[in-house]
C-alpha positions as a printed NumPy array, in Angstrom:
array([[  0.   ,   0.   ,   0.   ],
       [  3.14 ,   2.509,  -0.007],
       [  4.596,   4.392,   2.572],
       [  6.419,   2.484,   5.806],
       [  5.046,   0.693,   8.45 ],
       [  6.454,   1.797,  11.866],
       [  8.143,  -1.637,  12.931],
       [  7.602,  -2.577,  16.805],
       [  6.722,   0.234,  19.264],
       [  9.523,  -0.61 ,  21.224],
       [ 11.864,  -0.06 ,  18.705],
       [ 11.32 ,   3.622,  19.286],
       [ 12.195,   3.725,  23.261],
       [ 15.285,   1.146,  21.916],
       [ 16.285,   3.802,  19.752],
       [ 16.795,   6.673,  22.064],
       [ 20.182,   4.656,  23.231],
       [ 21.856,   3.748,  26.459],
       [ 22.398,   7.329,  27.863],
       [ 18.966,   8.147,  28.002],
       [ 18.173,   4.712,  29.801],
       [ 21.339,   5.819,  32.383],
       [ 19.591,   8.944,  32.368],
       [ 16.106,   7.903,  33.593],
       [ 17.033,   5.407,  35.963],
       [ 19.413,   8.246,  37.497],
       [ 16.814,   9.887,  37.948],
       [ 15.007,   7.773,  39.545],
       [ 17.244,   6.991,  42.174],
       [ 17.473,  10.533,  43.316],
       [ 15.832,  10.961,  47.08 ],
       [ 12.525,  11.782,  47.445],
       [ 11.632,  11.58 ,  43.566],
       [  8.275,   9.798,  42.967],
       [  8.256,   6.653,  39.819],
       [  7.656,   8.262,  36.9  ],
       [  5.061,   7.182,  34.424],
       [  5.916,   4.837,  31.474],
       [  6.528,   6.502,  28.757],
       [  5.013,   5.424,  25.281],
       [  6.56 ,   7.456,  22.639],
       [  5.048,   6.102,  19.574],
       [  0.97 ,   4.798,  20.314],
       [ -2.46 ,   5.04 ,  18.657],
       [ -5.182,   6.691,  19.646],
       [ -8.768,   5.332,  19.08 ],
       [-11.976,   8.003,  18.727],
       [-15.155,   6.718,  18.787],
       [-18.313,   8.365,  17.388],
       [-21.858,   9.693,  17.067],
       [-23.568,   8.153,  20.003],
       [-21.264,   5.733,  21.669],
       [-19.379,   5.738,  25.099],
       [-16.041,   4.926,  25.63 ],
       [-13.427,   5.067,  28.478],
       [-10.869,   6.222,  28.845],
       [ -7.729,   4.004,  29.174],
       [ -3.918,   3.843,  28.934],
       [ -1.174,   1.388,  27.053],
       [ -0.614,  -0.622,  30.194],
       [ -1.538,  -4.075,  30.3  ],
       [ -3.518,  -4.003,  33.033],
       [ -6.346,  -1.987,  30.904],
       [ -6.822,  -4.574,  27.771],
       [ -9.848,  -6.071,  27.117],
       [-11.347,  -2.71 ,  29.689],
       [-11.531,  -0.202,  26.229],
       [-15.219,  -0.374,  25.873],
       [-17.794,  -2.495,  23.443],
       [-16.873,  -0.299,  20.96 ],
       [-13.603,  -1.017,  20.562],
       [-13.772,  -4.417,  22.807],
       [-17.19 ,  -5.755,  21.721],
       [-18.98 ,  -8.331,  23.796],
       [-17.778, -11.943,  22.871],
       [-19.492, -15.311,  23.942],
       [-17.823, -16.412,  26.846],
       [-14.694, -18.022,  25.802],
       [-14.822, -17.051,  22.213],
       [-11.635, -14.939,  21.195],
       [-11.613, -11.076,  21.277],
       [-12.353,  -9.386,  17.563],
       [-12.351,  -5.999,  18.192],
       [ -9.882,  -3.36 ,  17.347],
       [ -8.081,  -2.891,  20.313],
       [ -7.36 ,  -6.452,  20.92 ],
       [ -5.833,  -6.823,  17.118],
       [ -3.77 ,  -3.976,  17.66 ],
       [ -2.367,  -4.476,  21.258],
       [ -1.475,  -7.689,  19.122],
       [  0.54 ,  -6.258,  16.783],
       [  2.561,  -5.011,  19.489],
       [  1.214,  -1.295,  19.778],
       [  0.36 ,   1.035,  22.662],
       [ -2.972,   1.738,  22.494],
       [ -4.741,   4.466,  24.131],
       [ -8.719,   5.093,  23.612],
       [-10.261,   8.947,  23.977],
       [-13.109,   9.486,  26.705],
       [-16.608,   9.86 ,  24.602],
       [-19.581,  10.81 ,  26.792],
       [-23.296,   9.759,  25.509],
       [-25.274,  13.653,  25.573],
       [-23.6  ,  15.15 ,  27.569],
       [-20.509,  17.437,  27.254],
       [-18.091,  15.787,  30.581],
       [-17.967,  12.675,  32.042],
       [-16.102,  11.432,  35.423],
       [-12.859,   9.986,  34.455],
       [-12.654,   7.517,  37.807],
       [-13.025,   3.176,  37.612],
       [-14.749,   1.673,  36.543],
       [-15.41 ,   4.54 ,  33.252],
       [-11.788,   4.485,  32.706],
       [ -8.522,   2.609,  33.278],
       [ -4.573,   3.674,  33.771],
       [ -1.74 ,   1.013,  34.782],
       [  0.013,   1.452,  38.641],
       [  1.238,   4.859,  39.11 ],
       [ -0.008,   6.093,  35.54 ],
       [ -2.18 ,   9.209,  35.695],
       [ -5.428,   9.53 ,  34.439],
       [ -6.971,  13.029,  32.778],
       [ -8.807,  15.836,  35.144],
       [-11.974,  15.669,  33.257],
       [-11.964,  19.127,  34.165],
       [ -9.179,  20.089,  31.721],
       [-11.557,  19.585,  28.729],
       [-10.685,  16.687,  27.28 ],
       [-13.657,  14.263,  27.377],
       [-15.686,  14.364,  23.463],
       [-19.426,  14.733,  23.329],
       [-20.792,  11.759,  21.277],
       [-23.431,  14.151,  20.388],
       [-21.478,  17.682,  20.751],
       [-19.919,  19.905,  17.687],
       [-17.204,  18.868,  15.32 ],
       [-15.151,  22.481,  16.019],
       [-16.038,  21.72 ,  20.054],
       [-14.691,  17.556,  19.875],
       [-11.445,  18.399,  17.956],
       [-10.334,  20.887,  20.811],
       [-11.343,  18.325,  23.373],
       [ -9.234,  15.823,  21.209],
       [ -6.238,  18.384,  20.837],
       [ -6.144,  18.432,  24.554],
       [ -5.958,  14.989,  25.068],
       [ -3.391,  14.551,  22.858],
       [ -1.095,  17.479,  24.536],
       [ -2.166,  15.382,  27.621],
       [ -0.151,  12.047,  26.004],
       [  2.828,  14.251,  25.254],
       [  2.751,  15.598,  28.68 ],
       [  2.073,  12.581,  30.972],
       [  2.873,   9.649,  28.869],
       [  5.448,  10.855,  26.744],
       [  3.663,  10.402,  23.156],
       [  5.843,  12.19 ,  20.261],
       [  4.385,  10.021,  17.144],
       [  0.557,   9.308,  16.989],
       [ -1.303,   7.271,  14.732],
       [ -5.717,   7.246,  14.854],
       [ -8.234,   5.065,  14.682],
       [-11.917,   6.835,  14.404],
       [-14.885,   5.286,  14.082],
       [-18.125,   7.221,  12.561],
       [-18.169,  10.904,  13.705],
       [-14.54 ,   9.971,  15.583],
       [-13.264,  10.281,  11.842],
       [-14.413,  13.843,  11.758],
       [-13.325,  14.43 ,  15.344],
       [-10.265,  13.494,  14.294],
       [ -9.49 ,  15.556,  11.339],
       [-10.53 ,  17.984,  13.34 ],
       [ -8.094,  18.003,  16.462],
       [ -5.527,  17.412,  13.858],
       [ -6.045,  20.917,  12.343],
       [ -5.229,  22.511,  15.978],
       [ -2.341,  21.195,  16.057],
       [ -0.788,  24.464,  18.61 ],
       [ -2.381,  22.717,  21.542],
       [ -0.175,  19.678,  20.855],
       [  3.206,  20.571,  19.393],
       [  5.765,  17.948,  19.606],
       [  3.656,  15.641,  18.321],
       [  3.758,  13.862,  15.281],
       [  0.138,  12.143,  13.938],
       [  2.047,   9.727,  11.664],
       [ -1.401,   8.171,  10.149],
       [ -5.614,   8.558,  10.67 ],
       [ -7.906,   5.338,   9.767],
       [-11.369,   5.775,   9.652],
       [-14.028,   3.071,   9.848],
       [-17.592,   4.285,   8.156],
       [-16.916,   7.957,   8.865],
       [-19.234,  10.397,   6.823],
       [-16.048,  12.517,   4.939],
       [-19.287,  14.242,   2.838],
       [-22.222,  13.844,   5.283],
       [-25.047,  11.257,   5.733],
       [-28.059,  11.427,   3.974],
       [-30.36 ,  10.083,   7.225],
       [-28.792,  13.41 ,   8.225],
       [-29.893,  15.262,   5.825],
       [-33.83 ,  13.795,   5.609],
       [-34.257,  13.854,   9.311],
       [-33.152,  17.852,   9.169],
       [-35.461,  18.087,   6.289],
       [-38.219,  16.725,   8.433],
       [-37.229,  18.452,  11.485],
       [-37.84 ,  21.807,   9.859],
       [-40.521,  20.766,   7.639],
       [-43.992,  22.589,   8.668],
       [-47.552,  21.153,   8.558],
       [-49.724,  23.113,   6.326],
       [-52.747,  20.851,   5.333],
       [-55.695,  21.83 ,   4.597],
       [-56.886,  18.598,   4.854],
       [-57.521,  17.664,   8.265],
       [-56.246,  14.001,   8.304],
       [-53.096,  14.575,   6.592],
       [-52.95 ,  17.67 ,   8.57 ],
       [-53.075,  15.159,  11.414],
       [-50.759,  12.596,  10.312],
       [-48.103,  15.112,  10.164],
       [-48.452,  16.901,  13.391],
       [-47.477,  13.469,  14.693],
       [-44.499,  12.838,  12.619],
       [-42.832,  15.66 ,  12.214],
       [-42.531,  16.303,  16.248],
       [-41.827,  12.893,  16.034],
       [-38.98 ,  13.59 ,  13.85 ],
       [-37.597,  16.661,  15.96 ],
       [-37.49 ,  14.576,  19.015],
       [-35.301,  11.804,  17.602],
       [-33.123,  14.777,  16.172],
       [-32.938,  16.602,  19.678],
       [-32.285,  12.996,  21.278],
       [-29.307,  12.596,  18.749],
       [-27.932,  16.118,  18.971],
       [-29.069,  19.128,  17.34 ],
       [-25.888,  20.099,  16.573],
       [-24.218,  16.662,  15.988],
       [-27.372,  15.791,  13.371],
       [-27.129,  18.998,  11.508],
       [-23.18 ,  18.715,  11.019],
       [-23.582,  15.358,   9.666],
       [-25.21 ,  16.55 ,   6.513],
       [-23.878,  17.383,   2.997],
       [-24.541,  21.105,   3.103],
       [-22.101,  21.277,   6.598],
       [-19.471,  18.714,   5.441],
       [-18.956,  20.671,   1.884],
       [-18.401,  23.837,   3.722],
       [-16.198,  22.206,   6.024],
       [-13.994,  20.14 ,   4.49 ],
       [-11.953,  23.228,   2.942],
       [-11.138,  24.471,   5.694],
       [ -9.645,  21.402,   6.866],
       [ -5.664,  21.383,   5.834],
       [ -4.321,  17.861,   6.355],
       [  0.096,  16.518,   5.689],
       [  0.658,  13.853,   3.41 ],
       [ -0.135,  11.399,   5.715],
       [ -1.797,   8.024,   4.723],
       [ -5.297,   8.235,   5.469],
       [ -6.664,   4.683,   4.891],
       [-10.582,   4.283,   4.619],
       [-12.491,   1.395,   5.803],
       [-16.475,   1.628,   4.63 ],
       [-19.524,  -0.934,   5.205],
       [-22.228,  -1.847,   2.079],
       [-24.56 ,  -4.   ,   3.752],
       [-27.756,  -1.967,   2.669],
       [-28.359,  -1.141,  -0.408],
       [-31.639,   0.583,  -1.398],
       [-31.325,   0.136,  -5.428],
       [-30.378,   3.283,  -6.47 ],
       [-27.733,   2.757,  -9.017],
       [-24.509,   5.021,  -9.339],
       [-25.698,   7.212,  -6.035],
       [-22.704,   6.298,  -3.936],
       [-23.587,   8.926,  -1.172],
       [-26.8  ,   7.424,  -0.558],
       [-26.617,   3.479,  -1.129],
       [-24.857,   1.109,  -1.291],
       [-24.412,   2.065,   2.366],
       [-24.134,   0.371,   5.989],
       [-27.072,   1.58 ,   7.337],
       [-26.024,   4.966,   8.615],
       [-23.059,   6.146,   5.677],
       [-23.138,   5.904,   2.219],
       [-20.029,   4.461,   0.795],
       [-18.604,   7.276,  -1.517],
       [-18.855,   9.466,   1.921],
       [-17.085,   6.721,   3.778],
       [-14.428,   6.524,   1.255],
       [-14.097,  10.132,   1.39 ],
       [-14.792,  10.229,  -2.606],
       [-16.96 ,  13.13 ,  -4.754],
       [-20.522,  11.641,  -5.438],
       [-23.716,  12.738,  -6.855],
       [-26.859,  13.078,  -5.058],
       [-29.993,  12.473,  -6.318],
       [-30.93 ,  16.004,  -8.113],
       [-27.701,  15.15 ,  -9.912],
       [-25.315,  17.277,  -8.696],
       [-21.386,  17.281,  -7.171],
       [-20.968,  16.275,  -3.756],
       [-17.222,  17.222,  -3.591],
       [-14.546,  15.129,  -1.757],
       [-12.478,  16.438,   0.686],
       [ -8.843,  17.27 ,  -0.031],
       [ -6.886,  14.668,   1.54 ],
       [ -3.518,  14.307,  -0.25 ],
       [ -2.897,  10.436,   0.839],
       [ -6.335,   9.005,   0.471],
       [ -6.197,   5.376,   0.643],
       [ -8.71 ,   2.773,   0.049],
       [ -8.567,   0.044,   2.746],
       [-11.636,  -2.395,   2.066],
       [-15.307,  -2.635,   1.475],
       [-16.969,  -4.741,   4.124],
       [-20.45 ,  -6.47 ,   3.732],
       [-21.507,  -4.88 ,   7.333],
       [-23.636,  -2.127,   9.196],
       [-22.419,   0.733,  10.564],
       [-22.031,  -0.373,  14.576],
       [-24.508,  -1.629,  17.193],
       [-26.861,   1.157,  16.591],
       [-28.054,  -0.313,  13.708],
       [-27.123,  -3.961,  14.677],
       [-30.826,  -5.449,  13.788],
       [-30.117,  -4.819,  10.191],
       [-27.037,  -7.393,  10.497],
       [-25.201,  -8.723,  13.412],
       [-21.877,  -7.791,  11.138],
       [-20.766,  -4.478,  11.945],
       [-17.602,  -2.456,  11.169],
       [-16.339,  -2.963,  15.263],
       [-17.036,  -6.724,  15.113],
       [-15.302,  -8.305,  12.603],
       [-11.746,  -9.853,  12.882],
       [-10.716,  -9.34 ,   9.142],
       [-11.356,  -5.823,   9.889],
       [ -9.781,  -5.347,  13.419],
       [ -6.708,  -7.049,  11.632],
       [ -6.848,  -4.545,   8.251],
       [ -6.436,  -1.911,  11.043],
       [ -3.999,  -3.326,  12.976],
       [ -2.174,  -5.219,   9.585],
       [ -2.235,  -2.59 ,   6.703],
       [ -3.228,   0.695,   7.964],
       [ -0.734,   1.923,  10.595],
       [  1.307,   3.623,   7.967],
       [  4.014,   6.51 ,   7.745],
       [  3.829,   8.875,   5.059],
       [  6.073,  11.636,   4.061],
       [  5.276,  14.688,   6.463],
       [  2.628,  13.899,   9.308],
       [ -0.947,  14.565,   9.286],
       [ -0.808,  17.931,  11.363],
       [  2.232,  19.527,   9.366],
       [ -0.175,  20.458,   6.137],
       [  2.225,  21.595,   3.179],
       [  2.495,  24.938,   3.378],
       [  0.69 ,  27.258,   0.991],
       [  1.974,  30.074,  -1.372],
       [  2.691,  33.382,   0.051],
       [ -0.304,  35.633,  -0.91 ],
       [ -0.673,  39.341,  -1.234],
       [ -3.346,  40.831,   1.243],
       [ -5.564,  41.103,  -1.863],
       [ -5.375,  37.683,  -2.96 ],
       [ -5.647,  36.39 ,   1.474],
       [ -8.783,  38.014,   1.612],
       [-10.019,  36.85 ,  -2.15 ],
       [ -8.999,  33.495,  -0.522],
       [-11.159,  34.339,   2.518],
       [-14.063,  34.78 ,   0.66 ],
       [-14.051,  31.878,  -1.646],
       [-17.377,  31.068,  -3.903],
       [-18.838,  27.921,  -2.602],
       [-21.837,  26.083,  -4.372],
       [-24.703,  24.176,  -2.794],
       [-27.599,  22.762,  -4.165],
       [-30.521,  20.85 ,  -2.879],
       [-33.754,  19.372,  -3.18 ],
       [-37.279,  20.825,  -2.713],
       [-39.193,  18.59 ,  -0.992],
       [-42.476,  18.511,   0.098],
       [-44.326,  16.57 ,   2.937],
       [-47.523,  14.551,   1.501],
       [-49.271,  12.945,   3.951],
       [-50.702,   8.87 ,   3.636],
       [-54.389,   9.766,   3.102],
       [-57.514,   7.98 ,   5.121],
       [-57.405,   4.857,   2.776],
       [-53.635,   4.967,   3.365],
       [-51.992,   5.432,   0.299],
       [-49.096,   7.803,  -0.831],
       [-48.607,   8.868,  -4.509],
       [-46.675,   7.155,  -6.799],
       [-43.379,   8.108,  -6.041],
       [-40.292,   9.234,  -8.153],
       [-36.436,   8.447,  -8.269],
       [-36.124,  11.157,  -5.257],
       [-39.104,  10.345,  -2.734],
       [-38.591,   8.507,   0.364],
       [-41.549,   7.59 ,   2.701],
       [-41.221,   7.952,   6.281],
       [-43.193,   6.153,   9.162],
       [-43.255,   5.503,  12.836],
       [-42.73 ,   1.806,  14.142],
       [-45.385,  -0.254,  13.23 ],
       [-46.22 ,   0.653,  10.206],
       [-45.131,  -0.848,   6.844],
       [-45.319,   0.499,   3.051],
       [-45.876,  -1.513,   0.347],
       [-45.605,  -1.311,  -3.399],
       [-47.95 ,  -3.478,  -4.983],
       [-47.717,  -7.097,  -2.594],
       [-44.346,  -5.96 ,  -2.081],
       [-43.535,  -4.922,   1.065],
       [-40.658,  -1.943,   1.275],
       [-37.169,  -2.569,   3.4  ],
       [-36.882,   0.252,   6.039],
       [-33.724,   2.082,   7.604],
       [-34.333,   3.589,  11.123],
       [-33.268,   7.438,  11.006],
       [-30.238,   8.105,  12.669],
       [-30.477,   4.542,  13.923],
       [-33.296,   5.337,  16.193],
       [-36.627,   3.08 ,  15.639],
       [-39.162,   5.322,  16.816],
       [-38.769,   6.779,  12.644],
       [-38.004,   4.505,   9.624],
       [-37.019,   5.872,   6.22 ],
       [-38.579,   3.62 ,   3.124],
       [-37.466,   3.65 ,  -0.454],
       [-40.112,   2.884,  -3.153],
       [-36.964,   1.392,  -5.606],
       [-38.411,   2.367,  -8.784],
       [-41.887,   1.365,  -7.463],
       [-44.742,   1.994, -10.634],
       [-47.705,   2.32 ,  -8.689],
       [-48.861,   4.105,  -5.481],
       [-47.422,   3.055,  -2.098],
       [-50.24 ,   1.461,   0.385],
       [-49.403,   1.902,   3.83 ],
       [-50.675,  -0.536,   6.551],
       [-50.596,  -0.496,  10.45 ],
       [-49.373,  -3.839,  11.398],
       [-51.969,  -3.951,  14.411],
       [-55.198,  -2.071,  15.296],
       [-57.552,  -0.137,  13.515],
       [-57.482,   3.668,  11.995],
       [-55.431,   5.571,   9.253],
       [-52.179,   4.767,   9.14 ],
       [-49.476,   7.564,  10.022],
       [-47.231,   7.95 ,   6.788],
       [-45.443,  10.721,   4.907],
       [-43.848,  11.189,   1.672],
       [-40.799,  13.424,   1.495],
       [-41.259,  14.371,  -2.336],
       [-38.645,  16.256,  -4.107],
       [-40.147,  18.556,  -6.618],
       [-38.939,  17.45 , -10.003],
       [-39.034,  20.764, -11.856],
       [-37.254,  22.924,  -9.133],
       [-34.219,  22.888,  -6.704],
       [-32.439,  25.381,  -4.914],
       [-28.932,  27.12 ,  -5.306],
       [-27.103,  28.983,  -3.235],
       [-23.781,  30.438,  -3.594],
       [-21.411,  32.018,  -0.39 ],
       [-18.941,  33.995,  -0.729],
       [-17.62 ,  35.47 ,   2.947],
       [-20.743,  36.832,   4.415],
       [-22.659,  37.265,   1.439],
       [-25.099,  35.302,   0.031],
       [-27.133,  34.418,  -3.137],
       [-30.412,  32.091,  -3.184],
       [-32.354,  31.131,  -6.555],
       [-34.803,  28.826,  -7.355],
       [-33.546,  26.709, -10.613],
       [-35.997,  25.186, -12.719],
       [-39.954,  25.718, -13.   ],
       [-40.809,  29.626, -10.979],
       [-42.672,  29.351,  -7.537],
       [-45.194,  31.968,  -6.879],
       [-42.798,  33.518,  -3.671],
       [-40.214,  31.896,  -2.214],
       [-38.702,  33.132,   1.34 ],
       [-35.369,  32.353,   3.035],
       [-35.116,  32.192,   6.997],
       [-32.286,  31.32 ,   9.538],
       [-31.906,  29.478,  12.7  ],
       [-30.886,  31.613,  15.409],
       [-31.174,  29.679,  19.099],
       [-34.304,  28.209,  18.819],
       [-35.871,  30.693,  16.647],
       [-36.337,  31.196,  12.537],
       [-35.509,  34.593,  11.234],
       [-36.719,  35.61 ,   7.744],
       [-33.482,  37.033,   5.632],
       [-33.802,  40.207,   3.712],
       [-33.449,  39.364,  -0.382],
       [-33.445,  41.909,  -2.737],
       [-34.742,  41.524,  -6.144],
       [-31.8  ,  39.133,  -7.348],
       [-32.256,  37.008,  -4.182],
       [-28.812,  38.689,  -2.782],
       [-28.564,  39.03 ,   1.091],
       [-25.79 ,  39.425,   3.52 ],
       [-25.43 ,  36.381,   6.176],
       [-25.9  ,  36.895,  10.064],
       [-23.015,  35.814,  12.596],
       [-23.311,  32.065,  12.876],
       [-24.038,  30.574,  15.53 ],
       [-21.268,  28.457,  17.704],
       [-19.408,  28.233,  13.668],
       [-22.699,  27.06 ,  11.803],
       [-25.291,  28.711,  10.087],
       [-28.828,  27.211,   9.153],
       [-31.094,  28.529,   6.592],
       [-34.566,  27.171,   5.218],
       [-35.961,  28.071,   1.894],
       [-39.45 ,  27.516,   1.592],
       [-41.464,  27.937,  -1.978],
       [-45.133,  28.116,  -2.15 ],
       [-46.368,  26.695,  -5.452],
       [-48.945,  28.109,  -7.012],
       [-51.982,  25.405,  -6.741],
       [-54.151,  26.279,  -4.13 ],
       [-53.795,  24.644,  -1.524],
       [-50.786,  22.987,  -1.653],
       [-48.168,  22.725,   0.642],
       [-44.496,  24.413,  -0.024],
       [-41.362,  23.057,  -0.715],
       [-38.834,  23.578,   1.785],
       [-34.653,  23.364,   1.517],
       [-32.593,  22.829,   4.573],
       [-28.742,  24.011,   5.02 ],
       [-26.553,  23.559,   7.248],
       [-22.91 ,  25.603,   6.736],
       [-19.708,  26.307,   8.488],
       [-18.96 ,  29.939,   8.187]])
């Protein structure tokens, strides 16, 4: 696969020669000095992700087998270990794992939630170093920075390689671009195992639902979706506002720029278990349940309207297998075969992917000099989004949706199944959570029926259409703004943006040119809503989410 594979962690310590061992043990020898910790100069580092919990532990012995079901999973009693952690302790490295609290933003870091070897010390959870599972991307890479300058300090770590898993992939290419909190340390390599590089498109329907608005006139439909849609914005609030939003393809193409990254090898590891029949749509399916595969293989794809989901620039990109397996746990009722469970995996991480490349990840190459002029043209780059105009149509009192396009995904609660013709439609919980279940029609001819699979009444059901004749464009440059409406005219179309817990109509003028507000916390959401020109029928709405 290129580059050179670090040979035997101990090789390193061996390397630093007899006067530094004559050194140490002088020192320890003086009066009245305390042991000092092992040191681990070269070790990896493994980040979990979006909702999961992990401890925090050291290299020592005495914590393997303690690093969590992520990276440990459960085994049947006496069945060998697969997970990552085991393979790579192994292969002879030091392996660390990063404290990841469930919803919340700290966690204690005392036994039996984390684990350190006699006389090693364990991080003040008070220092910032513990990652939200369902926090920021900007907010987890500072916690991450910190407990990497924590390594260096405590445990002497000076060359770093990481293993993330999910949003931990994000995390991490995050804490490597603040790279000041940690200097002195080199991160020789990042893995990443079903990490959305361009976003997740559950992400981006379940932010489409949770700002989609109600506007029936009808009043069973109007019904139906004053169930699901607060349906929808709990599940989203459960996950992580934040988290949820900066897992979509809006964020993650306004992020990845600004993300500078060495010439390290970054191997990718991506599961295809589900597949909902949409051929050539990479971001979308074949998938594992959560990720598409072009987005876990940090590759450009196109989304269903047909247009450019870019890739992120990452100079070493390097394929490291396709795995027929779900995403984690989270979604483990689609297949007991995840990405964390697998030996052939756990050993392509431990095997093939600890690499060295020519400059480490957090020493990008450095750019041109620029005049002031061409900083601030840089500052103000055009970026390009697009996306879909859907609409919410609601399962009607015999229970039956349109006939659905390429585009259109039904969504119902638990309990309720969609069918196309005697066929009954396969269904992805959103986010992973089972209270809401995405359906695709896969080319489906007919209308969808959709049955309650016990008791009696109208079925709950809606159709997230995308409006074939119409999408929306918006181009940023700095602070400024521009936001059409391609394809067939609506009658008005408005523009709003999220600010705490409130939408905010923007002021267009007669090009659709405004000027952006300050983000909030880095991030930025706007709605655009069309009203067609039937009366009657409900608008279309956009979502965005954008780094600013």
């Amino acid at each position: 696969m290129g580059g050179k594979r670090k040979t035997g962690i101990g090789s390193t310590a061996r390397s630093a020669g007899i006067s530094l061992s004559m050194l140490v043990a002088a020192i320890l020898l003086l009066p009245g000095t305390a042991q000092a910790s092992p040191s681990y100069p070269e070790a990896v580092l493994l980040v979990s992700g979006f909702e999961t919990e992990s401890p925090y532990t050291s290299a020592s012995s005495a914590c393997a087998g303690k690093e969590g079901s992520e990276w440990n999973p459960p085994v049947p009693t006496g069945a060998e270990q697969v997970g990552v952690a085991h393979a790579l302790r192994l292969a002879g490295y030091n392996v660390f794992t990063a404290p990841v609290d469930k919803g919340g933003t700290t966690a204690p870091i005392t036994p039996p939630l984390a684990c350190a070897g006699k006389g090693e010390p364990l991080p003040d959870p008070k220092s910032n170093v513990v990652i939200s599972s369902n926090g920021g991307t900007a907010d987890n890479g500072v916690a991450l920075a910190n407990l990497i300058a924590f390594l260096r300090d405590r445990y002497g770590v000076t060359d770093l390689h990481v293993v993330g898993h999910s949003d931990g992939g994000l995390w991490s290419r995050s804490g490597i671009t603040q790279n000041a909190a940690y200097a002195g340390v080199n991160i020789q390599s990042l893995t990443t195992l079903g990490t959305p590089h361009t976003g997740s498109y559950l992400a981006d329907l379940a932010i489409g639902l949770n700002d989609g608005n109600c506007d029936f006139s009808n009043r069973i439909e109007q019904r139906i979706c004053d169930v699901l849609v607060p349906l929808a914005r709990l599940v989203v609030k459960k996950l992580g506002t934040k988290a949820t939003r900066e897992l979509t393809s809006g964020f993650l193409t306004t992020w990845n720029p600004k993300q500078q990254i060495g010439s390290c090898p970054v191997s990718v590891i991506a599961g295809d278990h589900v597949n909902f029949g949409i051929p050539f749509l990479g971001y979308y399916t074949p998938s594992d349940g959560l990720v598409g595969l072009s987005s876990a293989q940090a590759r450009w794809a196109i989304d269903v309207n047909g247009h450019l989901i870019p890739a992120p620039d990452i100079p070493d990109l390097r394929e490291a297998g396709v795995y027929d397996v779900v995403h984690g746990a989270s979604v483990g009722f689609l297949s007991k075969k995840n990405l964390l469970n697998q030996p052939q995996i756990s050993q392509q991480v431990a095997g093939e992917t600890m690499l060295s490349g020519s400059e480490p990840c957090n020493q990008p190459a450095a750019a041109p000099s620029r005049s002031g002029a061409e900083s601030s043209a840089a500052k103000d780059q055009v970026q390009r989004l697009r996306g879909p105009l859907y609409r919410l149509v609601a399962a009607d009192r015999h229970g039956r949706l349109p006939k659905p396009g390429p585009e259109d995904f039904a969504v119902t609660p638990q309990g309720v199944s969609v069918r196309c013709g005697f066929n009954k439609l396969g269904a992805i919980p959103v986010m992973g959570d089972r209270q809401l279940r995405i359906h695709h029609p896969r080319g489906c001819e007919t209308r969808l029926r959709v049955r309650k699979q016990s008791g009696k009444g109208v079925p709950r059901a809606l159709m997230l259409r995308s409006h074939p004749g119409r999408h929306v464009l918006l181009r940023l440059e700095g602070d400024r703004a521009r936001i059409r409406i391609r394809g067939q005219s609506p009658k008005t179309f408005k523009a709003l943006y999220l600010s705490g817990k409130k939408w905010h109509r923007l002021k267009l003028n007669n090009k659709g040119r405004t000027s952006l507000p300050e983000a909030d916390g880095g991030t930025l959401s706007l709605r655009i809503r069309a009203r067609g020109r039937g009366r009657g029928v409900p608008a279309d709405s956009a979502t965005f989410t954008i780094q600013r």
